[in-house]
C-alpha positions in Angstrom: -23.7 20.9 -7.7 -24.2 20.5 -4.0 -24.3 17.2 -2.3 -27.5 15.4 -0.9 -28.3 16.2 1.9 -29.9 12.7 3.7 -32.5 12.6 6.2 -31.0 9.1 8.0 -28.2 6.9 7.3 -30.5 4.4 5.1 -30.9 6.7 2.6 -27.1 6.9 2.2 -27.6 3.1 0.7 -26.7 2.4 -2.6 -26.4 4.7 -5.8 -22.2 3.7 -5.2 -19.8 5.0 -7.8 -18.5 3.6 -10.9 -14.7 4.0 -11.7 -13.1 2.7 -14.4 -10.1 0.7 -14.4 -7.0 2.6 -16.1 -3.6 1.1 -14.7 -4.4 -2.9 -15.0 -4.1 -4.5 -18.3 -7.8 -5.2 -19.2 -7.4 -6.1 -22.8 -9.4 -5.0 -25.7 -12.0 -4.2 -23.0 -13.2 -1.1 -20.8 -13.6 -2.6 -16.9 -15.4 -0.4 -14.4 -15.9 -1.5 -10.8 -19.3 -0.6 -8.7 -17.8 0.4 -5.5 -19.8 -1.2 -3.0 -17.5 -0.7 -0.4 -18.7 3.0 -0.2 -22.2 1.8 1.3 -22.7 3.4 4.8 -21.9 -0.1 6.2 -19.2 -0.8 4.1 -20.2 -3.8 1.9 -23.0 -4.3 -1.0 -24.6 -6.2 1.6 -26.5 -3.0 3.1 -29.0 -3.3 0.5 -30.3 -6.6 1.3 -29.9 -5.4 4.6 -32.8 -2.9 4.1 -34.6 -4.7 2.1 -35.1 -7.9 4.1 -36.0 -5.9 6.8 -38.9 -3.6 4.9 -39.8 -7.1 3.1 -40.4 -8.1 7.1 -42.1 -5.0 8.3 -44.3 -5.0 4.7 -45.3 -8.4 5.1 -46.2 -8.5 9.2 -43.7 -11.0 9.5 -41.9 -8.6 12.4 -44.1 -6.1 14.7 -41.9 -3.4 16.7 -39.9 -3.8 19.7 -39.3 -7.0 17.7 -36.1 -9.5 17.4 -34.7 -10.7 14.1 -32.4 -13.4 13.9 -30.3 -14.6 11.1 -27.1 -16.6 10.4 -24.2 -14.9 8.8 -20.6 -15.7 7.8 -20.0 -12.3 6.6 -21.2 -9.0 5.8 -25.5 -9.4 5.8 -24.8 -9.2 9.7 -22.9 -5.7 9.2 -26.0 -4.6 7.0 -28.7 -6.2 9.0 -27.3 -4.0 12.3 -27.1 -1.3 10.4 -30.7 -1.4 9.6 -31.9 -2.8 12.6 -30.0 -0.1 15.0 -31.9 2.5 12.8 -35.4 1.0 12.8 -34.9 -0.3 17.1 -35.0 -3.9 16.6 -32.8 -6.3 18.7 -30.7 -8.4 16.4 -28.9 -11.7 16.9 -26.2 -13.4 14.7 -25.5 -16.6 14.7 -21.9 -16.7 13.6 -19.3 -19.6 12.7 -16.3 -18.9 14.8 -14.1 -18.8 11.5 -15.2 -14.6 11.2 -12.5 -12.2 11.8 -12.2 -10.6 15.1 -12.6 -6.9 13.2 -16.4 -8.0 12.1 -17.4 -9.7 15.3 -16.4 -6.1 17.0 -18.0 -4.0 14.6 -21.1 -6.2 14.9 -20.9 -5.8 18.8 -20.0 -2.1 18.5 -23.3 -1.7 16.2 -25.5 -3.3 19.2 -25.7 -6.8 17.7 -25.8 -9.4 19.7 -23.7 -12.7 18.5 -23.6 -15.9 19.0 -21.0 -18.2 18.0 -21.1 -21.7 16.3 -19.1 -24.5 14.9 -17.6 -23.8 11.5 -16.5 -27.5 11.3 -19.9 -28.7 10.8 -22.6 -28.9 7.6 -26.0 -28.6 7.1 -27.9 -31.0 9.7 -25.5 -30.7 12.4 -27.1 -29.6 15.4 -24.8 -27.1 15.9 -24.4 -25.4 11.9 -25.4 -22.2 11.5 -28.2 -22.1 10.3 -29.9 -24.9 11.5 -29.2 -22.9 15.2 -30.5 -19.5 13.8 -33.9 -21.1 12.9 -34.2 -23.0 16.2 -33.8 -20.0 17.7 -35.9 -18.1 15.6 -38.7 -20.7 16.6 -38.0 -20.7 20.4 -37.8 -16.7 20.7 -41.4 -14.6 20.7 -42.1 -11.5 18.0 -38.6 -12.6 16.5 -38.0 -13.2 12.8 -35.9 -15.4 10.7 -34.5 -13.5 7.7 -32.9 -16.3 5.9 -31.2 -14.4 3.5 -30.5 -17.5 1.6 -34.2 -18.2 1.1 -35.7 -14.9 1.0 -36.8 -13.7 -2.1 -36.3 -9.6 -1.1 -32.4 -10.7 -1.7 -32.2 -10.9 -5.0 -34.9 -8.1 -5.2 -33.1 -5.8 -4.4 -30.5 -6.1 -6.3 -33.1 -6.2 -9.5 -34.1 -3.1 -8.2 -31.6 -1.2 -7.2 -28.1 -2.4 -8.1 -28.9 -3.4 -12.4 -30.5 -0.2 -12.6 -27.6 1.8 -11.3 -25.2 0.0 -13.4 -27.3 0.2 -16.5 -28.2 4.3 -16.0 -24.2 4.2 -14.7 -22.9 3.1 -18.1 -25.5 4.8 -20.3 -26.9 1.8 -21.6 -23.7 0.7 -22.9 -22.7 -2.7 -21.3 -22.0 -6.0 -22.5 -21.2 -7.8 -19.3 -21.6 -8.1 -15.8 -18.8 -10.2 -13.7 -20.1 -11.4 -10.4 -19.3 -13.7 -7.5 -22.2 -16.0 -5.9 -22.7 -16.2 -2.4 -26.2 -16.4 -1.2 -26.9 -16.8 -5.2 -28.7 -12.6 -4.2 -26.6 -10.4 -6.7 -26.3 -13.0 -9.8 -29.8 -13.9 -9.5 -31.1 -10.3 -8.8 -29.0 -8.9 -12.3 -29.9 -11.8 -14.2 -33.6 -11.1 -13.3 -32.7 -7.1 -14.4 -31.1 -7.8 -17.6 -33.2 -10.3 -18.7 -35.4 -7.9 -19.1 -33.4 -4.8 -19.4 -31.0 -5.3 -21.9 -31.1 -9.5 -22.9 -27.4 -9.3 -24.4 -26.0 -8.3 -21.0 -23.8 -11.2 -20.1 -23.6 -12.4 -16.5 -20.3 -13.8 -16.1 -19.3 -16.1 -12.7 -16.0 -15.5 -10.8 -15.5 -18.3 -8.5 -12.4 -19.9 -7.1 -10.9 -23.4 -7.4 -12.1 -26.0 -5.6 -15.9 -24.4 -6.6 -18.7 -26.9 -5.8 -20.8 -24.1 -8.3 -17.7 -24.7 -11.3 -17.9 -28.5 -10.1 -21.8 -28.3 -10.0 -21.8 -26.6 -13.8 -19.5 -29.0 -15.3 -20.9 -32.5 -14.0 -24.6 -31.7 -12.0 -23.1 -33.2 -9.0 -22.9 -31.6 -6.3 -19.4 -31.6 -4.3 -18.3 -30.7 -0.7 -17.8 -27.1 -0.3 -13.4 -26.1 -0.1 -13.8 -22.4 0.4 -12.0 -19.6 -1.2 -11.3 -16.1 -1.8 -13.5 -14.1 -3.4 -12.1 -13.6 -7.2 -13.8 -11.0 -8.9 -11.3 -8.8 -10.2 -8.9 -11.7 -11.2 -12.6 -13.3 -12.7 -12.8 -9.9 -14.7 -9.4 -9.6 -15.8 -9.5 -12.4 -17.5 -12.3 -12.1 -19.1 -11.3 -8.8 -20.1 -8.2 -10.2 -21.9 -10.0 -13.6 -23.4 -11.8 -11.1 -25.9 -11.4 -10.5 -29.4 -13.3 -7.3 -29.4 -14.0 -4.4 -27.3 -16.5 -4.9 -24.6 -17.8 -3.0 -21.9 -17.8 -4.7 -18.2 -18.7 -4.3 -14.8 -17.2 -6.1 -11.5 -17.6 -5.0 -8.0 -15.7 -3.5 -5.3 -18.1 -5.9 -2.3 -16.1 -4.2 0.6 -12.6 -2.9 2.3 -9.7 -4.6 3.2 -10.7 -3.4 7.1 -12.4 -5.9 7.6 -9.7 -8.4 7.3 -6.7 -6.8 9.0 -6.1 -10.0 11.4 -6.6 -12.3 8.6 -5.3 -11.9 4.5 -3.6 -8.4 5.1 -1.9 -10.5 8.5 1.3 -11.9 7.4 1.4 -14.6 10.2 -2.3 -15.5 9.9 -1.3 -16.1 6.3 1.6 -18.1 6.9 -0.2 -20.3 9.6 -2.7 -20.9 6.7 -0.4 -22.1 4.6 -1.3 -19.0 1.7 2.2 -17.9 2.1 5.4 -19.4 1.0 8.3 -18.8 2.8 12.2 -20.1 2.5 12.6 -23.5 4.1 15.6 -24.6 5.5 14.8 -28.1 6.8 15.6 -27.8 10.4 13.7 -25.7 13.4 13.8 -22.3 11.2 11.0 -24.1 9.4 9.3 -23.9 12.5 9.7 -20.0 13.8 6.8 -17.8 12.9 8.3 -14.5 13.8 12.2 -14.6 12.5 14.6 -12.5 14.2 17.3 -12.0 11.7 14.0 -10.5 9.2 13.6 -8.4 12.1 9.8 -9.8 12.7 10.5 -11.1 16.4 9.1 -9.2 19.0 11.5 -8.5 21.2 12.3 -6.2 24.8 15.3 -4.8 25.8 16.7 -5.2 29.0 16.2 -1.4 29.7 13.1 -1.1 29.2 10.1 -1.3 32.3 8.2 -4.7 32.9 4.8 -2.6 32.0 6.6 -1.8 28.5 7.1 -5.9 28.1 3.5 -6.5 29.0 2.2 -3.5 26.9 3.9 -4.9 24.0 2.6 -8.6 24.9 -0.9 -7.6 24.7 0.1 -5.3 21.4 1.1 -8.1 19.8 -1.2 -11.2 21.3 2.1 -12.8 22.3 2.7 -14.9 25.7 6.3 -14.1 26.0 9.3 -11.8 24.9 13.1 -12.4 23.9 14.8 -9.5 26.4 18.0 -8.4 24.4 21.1 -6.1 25.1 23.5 -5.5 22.4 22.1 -7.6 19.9 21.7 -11.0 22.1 19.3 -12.1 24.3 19.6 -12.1 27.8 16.5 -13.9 29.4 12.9 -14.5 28.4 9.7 -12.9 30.5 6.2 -13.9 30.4 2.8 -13.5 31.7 3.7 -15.7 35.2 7.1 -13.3 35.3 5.4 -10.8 35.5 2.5 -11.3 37.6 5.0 -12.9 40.3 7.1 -9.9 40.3 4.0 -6.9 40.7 1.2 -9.0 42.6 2.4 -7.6 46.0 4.4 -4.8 44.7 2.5 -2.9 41.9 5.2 -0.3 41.4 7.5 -3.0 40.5 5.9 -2.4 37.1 7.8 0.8 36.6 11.0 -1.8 37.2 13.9 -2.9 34.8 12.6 -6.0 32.7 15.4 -8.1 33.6 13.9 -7.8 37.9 11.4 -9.8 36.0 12.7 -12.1 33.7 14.2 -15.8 33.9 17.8 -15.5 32.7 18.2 -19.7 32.8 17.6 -19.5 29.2 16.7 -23.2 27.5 18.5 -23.0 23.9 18.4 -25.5 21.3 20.7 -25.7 18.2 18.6 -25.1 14.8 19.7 -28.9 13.9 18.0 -30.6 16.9 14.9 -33.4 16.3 11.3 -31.8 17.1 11.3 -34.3 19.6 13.7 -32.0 21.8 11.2 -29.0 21.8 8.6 -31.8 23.0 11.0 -32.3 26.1 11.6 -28.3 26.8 7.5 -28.0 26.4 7.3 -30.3 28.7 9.3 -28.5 31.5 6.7 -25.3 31.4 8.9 -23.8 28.7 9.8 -22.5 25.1 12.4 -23.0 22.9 15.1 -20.6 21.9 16.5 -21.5 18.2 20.0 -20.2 17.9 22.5 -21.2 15.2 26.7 -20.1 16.3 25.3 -18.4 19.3 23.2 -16.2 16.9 19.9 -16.0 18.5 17.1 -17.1 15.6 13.7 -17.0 17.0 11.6 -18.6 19.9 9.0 -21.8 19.0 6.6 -22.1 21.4 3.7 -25.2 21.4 1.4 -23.0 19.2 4.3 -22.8 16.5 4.7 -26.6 16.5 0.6 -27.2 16.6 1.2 -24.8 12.9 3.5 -26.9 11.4 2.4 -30.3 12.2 -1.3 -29.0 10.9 0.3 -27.3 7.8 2.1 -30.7 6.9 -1.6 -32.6 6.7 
């Protein structure tokens, strides 16, 4: 059969695939996932994309050439630009600064315009969110407020378009739905389907600890938000196995890793977090986020040219490298190295490394008090860990700033 053939990239929204789930344990039960990373955008969020936009244009509420404005901490911005690039509306995000650098590009690279905001702040704050996307809505002419968190045409269209897939999907064979909540859209929108649909369908929530919706379920109070992964194949899988009989059950596939390369799938951003456990030794190694002898340091050899040193800086988002011969380091260059060495000479960047580098190396045994690095930090410089003359790693101020926050 030969594929569609689409007229625009809209009509590439929805209709995702539905694969089942063959090399997990799922129990007595058959798990499929809606892959709704396969949207044109990437995310399930394309289809509220489109249809808060039409909702707009249907109801008068946005006249061309116009601007529409919304706050977003994660893929409704992707799906809004999508739609708006398509239909030549400007579109401004307000974002909280805690979104990954990969979305914030892909949002520029789309011909969004973003703003960023405090992510420290709640609901009242002058500076939240989305209190600052509707004050700008109201200050800005022919603009529009999509509130995706208040606008009906979200959970619409899931009812419309993402129940009826799954239920024509699994040939009217289903006996539960497993889904996260987020703007509330896809729960309400399938609960609003099935209710109707097929009554026995249950809608199951997958939500982290530290929930204020779990919190909010059990007690009617509700709690300050802790934040969390979303957990819908773990929520599904466990469902899955809790049941006595065979059942039939969805869960989603919301979007790509991609998006996240400098954050979850970043082993450093992770530690820094505090999501990774490493080996603690209870001395500066504690305190080293890239460890030579696991070969994660990034490092220069003393052969190499100053423009390969500054190359791998920037490669890396790193201030300043180890330069090593035969397996020990032999001086340390930085950013103000550099510069001093190729402001009046820009060949000089073609030059050895160690024309650059400060050999006076400041080393500090792996037993020493934190208060030493405090003393070499305060001298302009960073601290090189060694243990027996073995150099370990560097700690620089940023290191320290990591582990003091990760002891709170």
């Amino acid at each position: 059969m030969p594929a569609q053939i689409c007229n625009n990239v809209l009509e590439m929204i929805g209709n995702t695939p539905l694969i089942r789930v063959r090399h997990i344990d799922t129990g007595p039960c058959e798990l499929f996932l809606k892959l709704e990373n396969q949207n044109p955008g990437g995310s399930i969020k394309d289809r509220i994309g489109l249809y808060l936009i039409e909702a707009a244009e249907r109801e008068g509420k946005i006249k061309p050439g116009g601007t529409l404005i919304e706050a977003t901490a994660g893929n409704t911005g992707l799906g809004l630009a999508l739609v708006a690039g398509q239909k030549g509306y400007r579109l401004l995000l307000v974002i909280p600064d805690k979104m990954s650098q990969e979305k914030i590009f892909h949002l520029k690279a789309m011909g969004a315009e973003v703003q960023l905001t405090r992510s420290d702040v709640s609901k009242g704050h002058p500076e939240y969110y989305r209190d600052v996307a509707e004050r700008l809505a109201g200050e800005t002419p022919n603009s529009f407020y999509v509130n995706q968190f208040g606008n009906p045409a979200n959970p619409r269209a899931h009812e419309e378009t993402t129940g009826p897939e799954i239920w024509k999907q699994t040939q009217q064979r289903l006996d539960a739905v497993v889904c996260g909540v987020g703007t509330g859209g896809t729960m309400t929108g399938l609960s609003h389907f099935f209710a109707k649909a097929a009554p026995g369908v249950e809608i199951v929530l997958s939500d982290p600890a530290g929930s204020i919706l779990a919190q909010y379920a059990k007690t009617g109070k509700v709690v300050a938000a802790k934040g969390g992964w979303r957990t819908l194949l773990a929520g599904a899988l466990r469902y899955c196995r809790d049941q006595k009989a065979p059942k039939r059950v969805v869960t989603f596939v919301c979007d790509s890793g991609n998006k996240y390369l400098s954050k979850v799938y970043n082993d450093y951003w992770m530690l820094d977090q505090g999501f990774i456990e490493r080996e603690r030794f209870g001395d500066l190694r504690d305190l080293i986020a890239r460890r030579h002898w696991e070969r994660a340091s990034v490092t220069v050899n003393s052969t190499e040219p100053v423009l390969a040193a500054l190359r791998r800086m920037k490669l890396y988002d790193v201030s300043q490298l180890p330069v090593m011969r035969d397996g020990k380091i032999v001086g340390i260059v930085d950013e103000e190295d550099i510069l001093l060495e190729v402001f009046e000479n820009p060949e000089h960047f073609n030059e050895p490394v160690t024309k650059a580098m400060a050999s006076g190396l400041v080393t500090v045994p792996v037993d020493a008090p934190i208060a030493q690095l405090m003393e070499i930090f305060k001298r302009g410089m960073v601290a090189i860990v060694v243990k027996d003359n073995e150099f370990l790693g560097l700690v620089t101020r940023i290191d320290l700033l990591n582990w003091l926050r990760r002891r709170l």
